[in-house]
C-alpha positions as YAML, in Angstrom:
chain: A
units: angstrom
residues:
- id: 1
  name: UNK
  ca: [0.00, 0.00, 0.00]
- id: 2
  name: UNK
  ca: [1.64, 3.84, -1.04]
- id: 3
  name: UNK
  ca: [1.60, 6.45, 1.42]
- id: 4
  name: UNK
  ca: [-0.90, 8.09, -0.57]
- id: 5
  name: UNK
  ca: [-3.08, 5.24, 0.33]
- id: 6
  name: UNK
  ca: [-2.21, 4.86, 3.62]
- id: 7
  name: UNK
  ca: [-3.52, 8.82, 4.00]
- id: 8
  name: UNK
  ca: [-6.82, 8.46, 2.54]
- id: 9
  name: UNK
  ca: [-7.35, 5.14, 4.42]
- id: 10
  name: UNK
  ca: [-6.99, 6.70, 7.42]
- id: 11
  name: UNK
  ca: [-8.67, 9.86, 6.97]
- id: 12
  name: UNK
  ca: [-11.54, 7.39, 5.92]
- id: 13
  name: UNK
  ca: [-11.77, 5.91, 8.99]
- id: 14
  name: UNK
  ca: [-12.01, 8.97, 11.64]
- id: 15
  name: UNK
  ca: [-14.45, 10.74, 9.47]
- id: 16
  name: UNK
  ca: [-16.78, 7.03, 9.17]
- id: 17
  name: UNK
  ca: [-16.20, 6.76, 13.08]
- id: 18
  name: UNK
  ca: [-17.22, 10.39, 13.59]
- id: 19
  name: UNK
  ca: [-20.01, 9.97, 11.08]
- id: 20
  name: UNK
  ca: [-20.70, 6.93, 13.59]
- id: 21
  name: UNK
  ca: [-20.67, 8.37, 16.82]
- id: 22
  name: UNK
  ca: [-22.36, 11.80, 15.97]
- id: 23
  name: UNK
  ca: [-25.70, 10.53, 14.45]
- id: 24
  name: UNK
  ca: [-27.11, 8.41, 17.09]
- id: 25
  name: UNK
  ca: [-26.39, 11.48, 19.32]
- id: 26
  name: UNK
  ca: [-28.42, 13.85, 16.90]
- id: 27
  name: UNK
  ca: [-31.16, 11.26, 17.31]
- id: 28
  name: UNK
  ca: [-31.02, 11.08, 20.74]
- id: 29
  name: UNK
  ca: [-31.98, 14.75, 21.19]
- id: 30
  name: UNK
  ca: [-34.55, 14.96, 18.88]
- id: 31
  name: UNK
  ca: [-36.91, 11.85, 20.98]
- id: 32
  name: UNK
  ca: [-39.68, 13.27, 22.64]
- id: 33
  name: UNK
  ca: [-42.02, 11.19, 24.83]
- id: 34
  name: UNK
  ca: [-45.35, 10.43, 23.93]
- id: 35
  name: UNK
  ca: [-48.42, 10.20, 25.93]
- id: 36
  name: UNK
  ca: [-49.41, 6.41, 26.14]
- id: 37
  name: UNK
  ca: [-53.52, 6.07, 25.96]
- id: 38
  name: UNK
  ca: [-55.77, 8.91, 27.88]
- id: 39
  name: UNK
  ca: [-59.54, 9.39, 29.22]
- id: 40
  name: UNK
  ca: [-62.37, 10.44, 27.25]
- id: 41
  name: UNK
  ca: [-65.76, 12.48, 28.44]
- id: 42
  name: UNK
  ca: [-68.52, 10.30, 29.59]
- id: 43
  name: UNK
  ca: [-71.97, 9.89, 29.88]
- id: 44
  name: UNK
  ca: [-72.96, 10.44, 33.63]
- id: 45
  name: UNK
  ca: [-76.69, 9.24, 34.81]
- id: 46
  name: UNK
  ca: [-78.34, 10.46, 38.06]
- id: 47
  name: UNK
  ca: [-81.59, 9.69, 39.94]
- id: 48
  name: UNK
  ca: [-83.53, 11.49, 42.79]
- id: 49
  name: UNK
  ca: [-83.61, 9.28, 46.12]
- id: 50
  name: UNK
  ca: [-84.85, 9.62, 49.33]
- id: 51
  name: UNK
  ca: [-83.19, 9.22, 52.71]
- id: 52
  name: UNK
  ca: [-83.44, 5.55, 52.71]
- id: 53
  name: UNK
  ca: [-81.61, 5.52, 49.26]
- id: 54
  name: UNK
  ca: [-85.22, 4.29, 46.95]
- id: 55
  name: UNK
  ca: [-85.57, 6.25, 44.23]
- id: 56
  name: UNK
  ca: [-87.99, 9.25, 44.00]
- id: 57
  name: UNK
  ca: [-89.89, 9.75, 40.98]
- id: 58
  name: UNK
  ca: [-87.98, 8.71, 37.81]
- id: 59
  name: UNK
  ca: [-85.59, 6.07, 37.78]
- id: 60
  name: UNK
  ca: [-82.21, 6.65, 35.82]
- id: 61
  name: UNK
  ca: [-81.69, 9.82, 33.31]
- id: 62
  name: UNK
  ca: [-79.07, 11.78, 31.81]
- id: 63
  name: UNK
  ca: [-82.35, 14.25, 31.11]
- id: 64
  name: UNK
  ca: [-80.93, 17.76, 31.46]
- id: 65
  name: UNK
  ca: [-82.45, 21.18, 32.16]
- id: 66
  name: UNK
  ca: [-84.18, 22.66, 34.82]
- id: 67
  name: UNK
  ca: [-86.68, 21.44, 36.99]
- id: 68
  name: UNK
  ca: [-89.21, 22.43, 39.11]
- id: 69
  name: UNK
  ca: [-89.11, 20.97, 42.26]
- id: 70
  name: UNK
  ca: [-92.28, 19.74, 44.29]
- id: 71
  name: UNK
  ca: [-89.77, 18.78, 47.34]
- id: 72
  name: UNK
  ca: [-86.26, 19.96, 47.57]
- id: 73
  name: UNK
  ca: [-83.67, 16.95, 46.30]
- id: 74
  name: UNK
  ca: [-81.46, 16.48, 49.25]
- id: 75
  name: UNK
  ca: [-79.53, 13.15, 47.89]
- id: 76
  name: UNK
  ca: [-79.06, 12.64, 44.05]
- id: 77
  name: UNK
  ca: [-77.20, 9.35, 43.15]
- id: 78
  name: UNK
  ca: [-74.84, 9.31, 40.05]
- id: 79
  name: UNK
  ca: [-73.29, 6.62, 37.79]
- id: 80
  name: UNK
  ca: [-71.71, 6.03, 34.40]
- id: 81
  name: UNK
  ca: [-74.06, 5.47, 31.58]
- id: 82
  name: UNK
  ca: [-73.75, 1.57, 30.81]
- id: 83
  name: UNK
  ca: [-71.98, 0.38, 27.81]
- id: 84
  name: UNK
  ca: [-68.54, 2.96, 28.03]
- id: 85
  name: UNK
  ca: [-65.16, 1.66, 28.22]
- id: 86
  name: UNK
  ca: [-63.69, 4.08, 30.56]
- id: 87
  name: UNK
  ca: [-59.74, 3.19, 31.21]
- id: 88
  name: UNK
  ca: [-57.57, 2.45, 34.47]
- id: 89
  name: UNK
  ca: [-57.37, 5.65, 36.03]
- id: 90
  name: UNK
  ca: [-59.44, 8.03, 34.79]
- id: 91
  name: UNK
  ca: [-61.59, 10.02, 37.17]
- id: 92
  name: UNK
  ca: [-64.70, 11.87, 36.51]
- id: 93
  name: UNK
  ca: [-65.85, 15.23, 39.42]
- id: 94
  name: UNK
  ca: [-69.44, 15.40, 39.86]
- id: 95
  name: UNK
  ca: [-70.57, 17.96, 42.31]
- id: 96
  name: UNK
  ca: [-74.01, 18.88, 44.01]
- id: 97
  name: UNK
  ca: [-74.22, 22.78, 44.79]
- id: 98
  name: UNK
  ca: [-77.77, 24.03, 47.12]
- id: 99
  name: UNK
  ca: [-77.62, 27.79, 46.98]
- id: 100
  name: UNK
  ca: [-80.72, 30.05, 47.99]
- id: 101
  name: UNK
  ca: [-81.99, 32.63, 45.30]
- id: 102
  name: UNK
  ca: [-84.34, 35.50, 45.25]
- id: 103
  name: UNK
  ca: [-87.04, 33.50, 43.32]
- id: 104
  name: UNK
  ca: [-88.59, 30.42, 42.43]
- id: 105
  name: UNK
  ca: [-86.84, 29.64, 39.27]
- id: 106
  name: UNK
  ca: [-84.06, 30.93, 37.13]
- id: 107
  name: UNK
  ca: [-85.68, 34.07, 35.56]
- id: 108
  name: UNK
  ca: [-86.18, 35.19, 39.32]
- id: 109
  name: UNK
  ca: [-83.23, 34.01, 40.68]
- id: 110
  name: UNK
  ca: [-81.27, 37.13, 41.00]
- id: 111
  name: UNK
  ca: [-78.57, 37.02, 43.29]
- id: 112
  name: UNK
  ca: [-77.35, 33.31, 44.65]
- id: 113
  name: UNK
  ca: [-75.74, 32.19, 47.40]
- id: 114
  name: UNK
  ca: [-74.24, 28.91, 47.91]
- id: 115
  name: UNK
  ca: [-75.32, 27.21, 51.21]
- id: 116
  name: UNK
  ca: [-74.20, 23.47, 50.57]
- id: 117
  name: UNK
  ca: [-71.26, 21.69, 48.32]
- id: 118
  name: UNK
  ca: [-71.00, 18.01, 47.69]
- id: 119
  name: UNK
  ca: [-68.33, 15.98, 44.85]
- id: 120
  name: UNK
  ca: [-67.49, 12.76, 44.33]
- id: 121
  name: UNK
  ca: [-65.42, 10.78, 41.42]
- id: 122
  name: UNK
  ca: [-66.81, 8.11, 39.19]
- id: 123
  name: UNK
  ca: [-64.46, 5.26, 38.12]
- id: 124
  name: UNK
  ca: [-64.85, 2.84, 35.74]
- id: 125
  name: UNK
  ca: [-66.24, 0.75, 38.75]
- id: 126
  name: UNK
  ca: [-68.96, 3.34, 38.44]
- id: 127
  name: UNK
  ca: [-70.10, 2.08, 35.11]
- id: 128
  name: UNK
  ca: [-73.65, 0.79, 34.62]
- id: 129
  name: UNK
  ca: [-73.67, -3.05, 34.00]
- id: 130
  name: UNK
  ca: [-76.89, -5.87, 32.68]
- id: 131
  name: UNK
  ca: [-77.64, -6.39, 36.55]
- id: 132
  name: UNK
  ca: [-77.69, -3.44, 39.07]
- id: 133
  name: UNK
  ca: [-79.72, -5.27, 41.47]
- id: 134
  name: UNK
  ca: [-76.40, -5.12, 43.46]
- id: 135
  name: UNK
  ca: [-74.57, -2.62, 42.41]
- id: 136
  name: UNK
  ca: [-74.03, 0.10, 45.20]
- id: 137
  name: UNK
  ca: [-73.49, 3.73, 43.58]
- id: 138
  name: UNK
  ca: [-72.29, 6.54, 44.74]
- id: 139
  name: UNK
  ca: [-74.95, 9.43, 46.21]
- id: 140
  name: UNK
  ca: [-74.53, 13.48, 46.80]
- id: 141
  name: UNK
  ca: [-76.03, 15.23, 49.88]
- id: 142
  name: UNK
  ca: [-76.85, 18.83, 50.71]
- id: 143
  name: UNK
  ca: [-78.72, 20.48, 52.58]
- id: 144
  name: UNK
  ca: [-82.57, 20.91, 51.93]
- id: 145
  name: UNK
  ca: [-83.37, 24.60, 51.27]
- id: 146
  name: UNK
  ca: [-86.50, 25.87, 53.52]
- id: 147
  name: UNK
  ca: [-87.07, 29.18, 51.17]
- id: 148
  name: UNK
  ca: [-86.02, 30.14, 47.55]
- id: 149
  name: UNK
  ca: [-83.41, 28.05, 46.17]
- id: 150
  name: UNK
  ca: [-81.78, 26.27, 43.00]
- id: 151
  name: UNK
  ca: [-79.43, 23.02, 43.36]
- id: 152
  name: UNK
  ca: [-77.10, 22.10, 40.22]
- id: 153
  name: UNK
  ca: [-75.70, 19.03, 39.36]
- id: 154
  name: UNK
  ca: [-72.30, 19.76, 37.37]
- id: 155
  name: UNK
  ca: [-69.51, 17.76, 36.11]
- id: 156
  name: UNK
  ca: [-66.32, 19.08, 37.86]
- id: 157
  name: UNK
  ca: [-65.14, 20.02, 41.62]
- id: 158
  name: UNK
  ca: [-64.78, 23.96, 40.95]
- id: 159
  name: UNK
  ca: [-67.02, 25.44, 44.07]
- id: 160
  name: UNK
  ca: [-68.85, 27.99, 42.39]
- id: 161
  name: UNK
  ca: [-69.11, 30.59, 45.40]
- id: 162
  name: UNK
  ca: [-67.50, 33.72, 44.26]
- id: 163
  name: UNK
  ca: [-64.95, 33.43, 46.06]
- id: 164
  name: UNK
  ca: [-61.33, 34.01, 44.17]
- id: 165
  name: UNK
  ca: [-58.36, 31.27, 44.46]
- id: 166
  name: UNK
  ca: [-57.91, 27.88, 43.29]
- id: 167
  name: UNK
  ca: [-60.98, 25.97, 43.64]
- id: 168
  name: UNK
  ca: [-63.63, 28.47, 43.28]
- id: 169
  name: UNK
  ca: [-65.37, 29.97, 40.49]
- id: 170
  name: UNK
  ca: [-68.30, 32.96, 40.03]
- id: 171
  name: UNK
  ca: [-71.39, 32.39, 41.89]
- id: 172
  name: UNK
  ca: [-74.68, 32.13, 39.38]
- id: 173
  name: UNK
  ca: [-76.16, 35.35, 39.01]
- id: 174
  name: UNK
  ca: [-79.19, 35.97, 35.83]
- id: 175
  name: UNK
  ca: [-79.43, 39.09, 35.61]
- id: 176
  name: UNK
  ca: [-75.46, 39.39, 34.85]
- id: 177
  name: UNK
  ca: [-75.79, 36.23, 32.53]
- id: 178
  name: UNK
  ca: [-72.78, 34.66, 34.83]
- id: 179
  name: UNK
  ca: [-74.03, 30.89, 33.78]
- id: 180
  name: UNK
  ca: [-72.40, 28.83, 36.41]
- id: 181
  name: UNK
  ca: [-71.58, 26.17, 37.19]
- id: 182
  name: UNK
  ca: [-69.70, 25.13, 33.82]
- id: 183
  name: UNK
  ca: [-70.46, 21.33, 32.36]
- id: 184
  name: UNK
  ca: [-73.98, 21.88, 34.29]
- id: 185
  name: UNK
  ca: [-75.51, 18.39, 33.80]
- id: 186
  name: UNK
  ca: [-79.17, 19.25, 35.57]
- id: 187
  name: UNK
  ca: [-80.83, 21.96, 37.85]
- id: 188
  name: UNK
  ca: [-83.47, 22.40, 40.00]
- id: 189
  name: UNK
  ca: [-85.57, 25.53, 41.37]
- id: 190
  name: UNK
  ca: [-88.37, 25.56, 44.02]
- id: 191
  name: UNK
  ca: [-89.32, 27.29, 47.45]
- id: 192
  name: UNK
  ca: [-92.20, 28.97, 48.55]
- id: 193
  name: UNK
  ca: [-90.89, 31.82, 50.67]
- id: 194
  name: UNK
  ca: [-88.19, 34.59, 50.33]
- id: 195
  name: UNK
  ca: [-84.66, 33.65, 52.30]
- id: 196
  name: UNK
  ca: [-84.64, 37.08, 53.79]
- id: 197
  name: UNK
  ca: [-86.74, 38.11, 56.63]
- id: 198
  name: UNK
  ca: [-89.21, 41.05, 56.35]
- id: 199
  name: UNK
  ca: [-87.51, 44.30, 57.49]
- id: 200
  name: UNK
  ca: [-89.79, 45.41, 60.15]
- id: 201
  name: UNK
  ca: [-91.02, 49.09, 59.84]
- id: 202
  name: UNK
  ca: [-89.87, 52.20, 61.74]
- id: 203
  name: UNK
  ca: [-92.58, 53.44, 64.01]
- id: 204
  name: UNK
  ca: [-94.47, 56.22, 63.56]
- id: 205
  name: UNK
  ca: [-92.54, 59.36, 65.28]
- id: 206
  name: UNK
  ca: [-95.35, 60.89, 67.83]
- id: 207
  name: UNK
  ca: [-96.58, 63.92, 66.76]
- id: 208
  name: UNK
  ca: [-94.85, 67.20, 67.99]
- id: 209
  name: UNK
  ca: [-96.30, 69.57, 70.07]
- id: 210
  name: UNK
  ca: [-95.15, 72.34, 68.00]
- id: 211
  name: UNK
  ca: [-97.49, 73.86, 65.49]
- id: 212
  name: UNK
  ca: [-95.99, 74.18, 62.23]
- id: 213
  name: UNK
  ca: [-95.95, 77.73, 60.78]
- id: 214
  name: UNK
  ca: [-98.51, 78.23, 57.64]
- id: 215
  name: UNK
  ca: [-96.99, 78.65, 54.43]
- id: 216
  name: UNK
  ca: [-95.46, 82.02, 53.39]
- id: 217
  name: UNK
  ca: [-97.64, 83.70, 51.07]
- id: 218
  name: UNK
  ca: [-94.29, 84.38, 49.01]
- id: 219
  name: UNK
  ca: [-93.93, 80.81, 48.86]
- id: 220
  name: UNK
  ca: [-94.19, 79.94, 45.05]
- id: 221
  name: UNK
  ca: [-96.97, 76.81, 44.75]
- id: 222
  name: UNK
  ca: [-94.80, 73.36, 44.04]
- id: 223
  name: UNK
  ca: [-95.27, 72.21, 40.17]
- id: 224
  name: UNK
  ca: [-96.34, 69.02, 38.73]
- id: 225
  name: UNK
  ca: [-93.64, 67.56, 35.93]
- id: 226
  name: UNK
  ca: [-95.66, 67.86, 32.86]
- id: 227
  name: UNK
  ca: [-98.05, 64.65, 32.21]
- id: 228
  name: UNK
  ca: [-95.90, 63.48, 28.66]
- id: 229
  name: UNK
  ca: [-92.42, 63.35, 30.81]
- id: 230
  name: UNK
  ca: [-91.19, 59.73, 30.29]
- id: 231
  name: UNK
  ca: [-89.14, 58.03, 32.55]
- id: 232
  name: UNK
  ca: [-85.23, 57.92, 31.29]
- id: 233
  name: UNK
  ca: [-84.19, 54.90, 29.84]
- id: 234
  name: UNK
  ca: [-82.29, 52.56, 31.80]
- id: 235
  name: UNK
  ca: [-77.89, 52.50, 31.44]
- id: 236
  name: UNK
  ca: [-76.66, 51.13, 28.88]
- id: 237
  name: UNK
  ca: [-73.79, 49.02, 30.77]
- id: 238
  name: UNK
  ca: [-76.86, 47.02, 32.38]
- id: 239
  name: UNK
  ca: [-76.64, 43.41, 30.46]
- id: 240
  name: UNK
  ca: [-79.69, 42.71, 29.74]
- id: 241
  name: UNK
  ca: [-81.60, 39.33, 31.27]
- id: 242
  name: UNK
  ca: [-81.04, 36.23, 29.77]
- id: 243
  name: UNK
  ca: [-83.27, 35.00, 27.79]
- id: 244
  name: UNK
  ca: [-83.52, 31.18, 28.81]
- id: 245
  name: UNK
  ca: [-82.07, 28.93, 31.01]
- id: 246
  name: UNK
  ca: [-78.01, 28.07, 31.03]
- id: 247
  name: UNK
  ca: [-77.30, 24.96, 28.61]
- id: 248
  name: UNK
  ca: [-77.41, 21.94, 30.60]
- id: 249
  name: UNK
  ca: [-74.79, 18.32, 29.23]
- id: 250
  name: UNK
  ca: [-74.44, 15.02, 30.46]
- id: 251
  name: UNK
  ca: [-71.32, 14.15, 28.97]
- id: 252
  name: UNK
  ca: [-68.55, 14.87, 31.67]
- id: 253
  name: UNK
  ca: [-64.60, 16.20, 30.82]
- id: 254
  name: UNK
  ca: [-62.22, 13.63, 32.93]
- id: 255
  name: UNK
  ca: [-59.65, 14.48, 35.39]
- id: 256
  name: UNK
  ca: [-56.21, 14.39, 34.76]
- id: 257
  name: UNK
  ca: [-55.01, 10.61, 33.95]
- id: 258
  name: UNK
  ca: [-53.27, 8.75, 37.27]
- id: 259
  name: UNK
  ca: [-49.30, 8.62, 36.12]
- id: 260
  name: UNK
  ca: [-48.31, 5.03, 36.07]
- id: 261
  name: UNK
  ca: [-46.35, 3.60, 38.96]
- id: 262
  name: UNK
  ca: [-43.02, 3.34, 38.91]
- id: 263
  name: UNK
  ca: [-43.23, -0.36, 38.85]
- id: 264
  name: UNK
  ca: [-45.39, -0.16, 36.01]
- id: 265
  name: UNK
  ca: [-44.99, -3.31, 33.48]
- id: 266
  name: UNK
  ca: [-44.65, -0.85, 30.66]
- id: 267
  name: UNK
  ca: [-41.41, -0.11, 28.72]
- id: 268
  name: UNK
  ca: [-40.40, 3.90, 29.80]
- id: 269
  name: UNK
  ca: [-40.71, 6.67, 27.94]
- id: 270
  name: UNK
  ca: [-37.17, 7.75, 26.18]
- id: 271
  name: UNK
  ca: [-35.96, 10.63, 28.21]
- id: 272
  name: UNK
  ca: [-35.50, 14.48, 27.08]
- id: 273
  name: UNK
  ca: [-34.46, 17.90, 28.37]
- id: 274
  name: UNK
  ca: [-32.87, 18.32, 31.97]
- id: 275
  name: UNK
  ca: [-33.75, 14.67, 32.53]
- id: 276
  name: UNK
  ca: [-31.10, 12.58, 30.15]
- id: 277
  name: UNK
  ca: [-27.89, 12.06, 30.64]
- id: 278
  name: UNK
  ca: [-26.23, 15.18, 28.67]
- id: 279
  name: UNK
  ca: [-23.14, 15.14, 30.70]
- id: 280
  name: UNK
  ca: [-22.21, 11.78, 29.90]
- id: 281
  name: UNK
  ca: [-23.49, 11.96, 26.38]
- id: 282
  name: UNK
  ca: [-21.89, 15.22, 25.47]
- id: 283
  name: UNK
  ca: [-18.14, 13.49, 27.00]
- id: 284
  name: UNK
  ca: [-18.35, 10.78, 24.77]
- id: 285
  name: UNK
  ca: [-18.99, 13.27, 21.72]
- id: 286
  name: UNK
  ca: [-16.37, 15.45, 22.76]
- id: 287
  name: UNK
  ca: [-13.89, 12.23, 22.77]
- id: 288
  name: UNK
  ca: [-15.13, 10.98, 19.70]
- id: 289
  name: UNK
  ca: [-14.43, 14.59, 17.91]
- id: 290
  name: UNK
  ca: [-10.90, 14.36, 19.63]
- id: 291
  name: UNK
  ca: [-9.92, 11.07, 18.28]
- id: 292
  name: UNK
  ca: [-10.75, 11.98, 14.70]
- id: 293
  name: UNK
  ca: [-9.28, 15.31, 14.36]
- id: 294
  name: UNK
  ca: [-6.22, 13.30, 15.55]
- id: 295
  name: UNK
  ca: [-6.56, 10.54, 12.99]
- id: 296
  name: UNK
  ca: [-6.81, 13.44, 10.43]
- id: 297
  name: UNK
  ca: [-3.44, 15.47, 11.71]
- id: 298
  name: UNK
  ca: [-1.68, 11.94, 11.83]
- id: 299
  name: UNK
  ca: [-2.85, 11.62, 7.77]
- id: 300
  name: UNK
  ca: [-2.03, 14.65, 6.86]
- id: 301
  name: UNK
  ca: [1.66, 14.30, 8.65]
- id: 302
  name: UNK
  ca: [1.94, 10.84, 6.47]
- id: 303
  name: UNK
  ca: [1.02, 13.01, 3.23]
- id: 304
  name: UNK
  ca: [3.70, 15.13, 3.45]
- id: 305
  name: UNK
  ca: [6.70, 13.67, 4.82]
...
């Protein structure tokens, strides 16, 4: 073999070792992970019971809309619509809210005020099956209103109080159009009475035993507003009523998935960013560059002596 040979053979092999050693590390910083599986919305069902858990009027609906009541539901009972596959892990909020209004039903609701809060999660053990004759569900409580009230059955665990922070969200109000709660799945209005007690009235002062003075004859006689005066229109920045009732869903967003366990069967995910192994990585590149650039001096050296 020349020395002219020699050269190019060896200036062949650093660049195909760097060619070798660089590539997989370019690859190895471009993986990303990517989510494995995930949870879908479902269809949630609820029913009306009483306090020995037997169902009150209709049996199991995912009927939205509001309702008037007859008697104030204290307990509803929730479950899964049958026929979903809902995976390991995912979780579904479903809250029960009692707040006490200024009316009867939405339109007169005005002003609400939450009184009682209830959530619990639905599993896919909460999934209707072909035989419930023993299936145990799970049930929401609050307190029975004695006056005005509306109570909402909604798909997440947001407290809808007015109250700022994480956790809480706007109280209902109609005549600002503030819709809460969001995913509403079914409400219902009722009461017979206001929730705020009659203001008594002031007494009557007693008369005074001073006389008043008669008029002054200079006194100019008070004037009527003329009869075709119309009252002003009301401001403009006052949103007007709504119009109908909020929209009302069955089908519930899911909770963030459960992470899998770290002794989880499944292969992990390749690791990126702060969490791979740069340092070692970016030493065996640096050693790999070093090694060729000497294979190539050493060539070129050959070449010319």
């Amino acid at each position: 073999m020349t020395r002219l040979s020699r050269s190019r053979t060896s200036a062949t092999v650093a660049a195909t070792a760097f060619a070798a050693a660089v590539i997989p590390l370019l690859g190895t910083t471009a993986a990303s992970a990517t989510p494995v599986g995930g949870c879908q919305s479902a269809t949630v069902q609820y029913r009306i019971v009483d306090a020995s858990g037997k169902p009150v009027d209709a049996d199991w609906t995912s009927q939205g809309g509001f309702h008037q009541w007859s008697s104030a539901p204290g307990t509803v009972e929730v479950r899964l619509a049958p026929g979903q596959n809902v995976g390991e892990g995912c979780k579904y909020p479903v809250s029960l809210a009692e707040y006490t209004t200024e009316g009867p039903n939405w339109y007169t609701s005005g002003l609400q005020t939450l009184v009682d809060h209830a959530t619990v999660y639905l599993t896919a053990a909460d999934v209707a099956g072909s035989d419930d004759s023993k299936q145990t569900y799970q049930k929401l409580s609050v307190k029975s209103p004695d006056c005005y009230g509306q109570i909402d059955l909604y798909g997440d665990d947001v407290i809808y109080d007015g109250k700022s922070g994480d956790g809480h969200g706007p109280a209902p109000y109609q005549p600002g159009n503030v819709v809460t709660p969001y995913h509403l799945i079914a409400a219902w209005n009722g009461g017979d009475k206001s929730c705020t007690p009659d203001t008594p009235s002031s007494p009557t002062p007693p008369p005074s035993s001073e006389t008043t003075p008669p008029d002054s004859p200079s006194s100019p006689p008070a004037t009527t507003p003329p009869a075709d005066e119309t009252t002003p229109p009301a401001s403009p920045s006052t949103p007007p009523p709504a119009s109908s009732t909020p929209p009302t869903t069955p089908d519930v967003p899911p909770m963030q998935s459960t992470p899998p366990s770290p002794t989880s069967s499944k292969p992990p995910l390749a690791e990126t960013g702060s969490s791979a192994p740069v340092g070692p990585i970016a030493g065996g590149a640096a050693a790999v560059i070093a090694l060729g650039a000497a294979a190539l001096y050493a060539a070129r050296r050959t070449r010319r002596s």
